[in-house]
N, C-alpha and C positions, 0 to 999 in steps of 0.2 A: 616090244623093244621101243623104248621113248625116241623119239625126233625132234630135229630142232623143224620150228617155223618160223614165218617171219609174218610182224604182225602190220596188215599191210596200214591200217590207220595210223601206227607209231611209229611204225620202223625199227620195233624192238625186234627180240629173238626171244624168242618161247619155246619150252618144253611140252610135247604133250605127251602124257603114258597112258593112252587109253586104256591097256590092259589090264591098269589098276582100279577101273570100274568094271570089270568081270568078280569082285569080291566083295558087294555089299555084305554077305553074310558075315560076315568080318566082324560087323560093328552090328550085331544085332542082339537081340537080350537071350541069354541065356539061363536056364537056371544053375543056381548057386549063389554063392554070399553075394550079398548086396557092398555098396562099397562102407558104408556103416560099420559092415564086421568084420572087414578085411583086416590086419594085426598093421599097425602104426609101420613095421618092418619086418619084411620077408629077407629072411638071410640071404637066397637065390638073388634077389630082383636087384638090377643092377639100378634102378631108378627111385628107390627106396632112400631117406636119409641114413646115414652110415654104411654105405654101400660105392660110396662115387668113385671109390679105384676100381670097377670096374666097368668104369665108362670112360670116354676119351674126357679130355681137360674141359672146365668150364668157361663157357665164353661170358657166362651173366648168366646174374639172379639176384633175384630178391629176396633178402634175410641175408645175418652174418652166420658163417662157419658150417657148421651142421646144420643149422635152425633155418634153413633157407624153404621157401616153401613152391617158388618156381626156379628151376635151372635151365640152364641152354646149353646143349652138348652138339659137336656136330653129329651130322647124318653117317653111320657106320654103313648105311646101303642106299648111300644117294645115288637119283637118278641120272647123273649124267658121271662119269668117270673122266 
């Protein structure tokens, strides 16, 4: 469960979700296609060009229309609610 702290040098408020580093294996190599041979666009993948109705609205990115090659979506499972 994430908690607020307070950061006593700044005086800010901080998140921390430790439990999100219970999952390095997460981010680790597997076998299977490299991203070389991954297809330009998977029909499924919501983060694919020609795909972006089924992510929330864009906040920013770089490139126009479809041809954008980073987008900014919010967070569907942010950690603070």
């Amino acid at each position: 469960m994430p908690e607020l702290r307070r950061n006593l040098a700044t005086g800010e408020w901080v998140v921390l979700a430790t439990e999100r580093a219970k999952r390095p294996e997460a981010f680790s190599r597997r076998e299977g296609p490299g991203p070389r041979d991954l297809p330009a666009r998977a029909e499924g993948c919501p983060f694919c060009p020609g795909n972006e109705s089924m992510t929330p609205p864009t906040l920013a990115q770089t490139g126009e229309g479809s041809a954008w090659r980073v987008r900014v979506v919010a967070n569907a499972y942010g950690a603070v609610d």
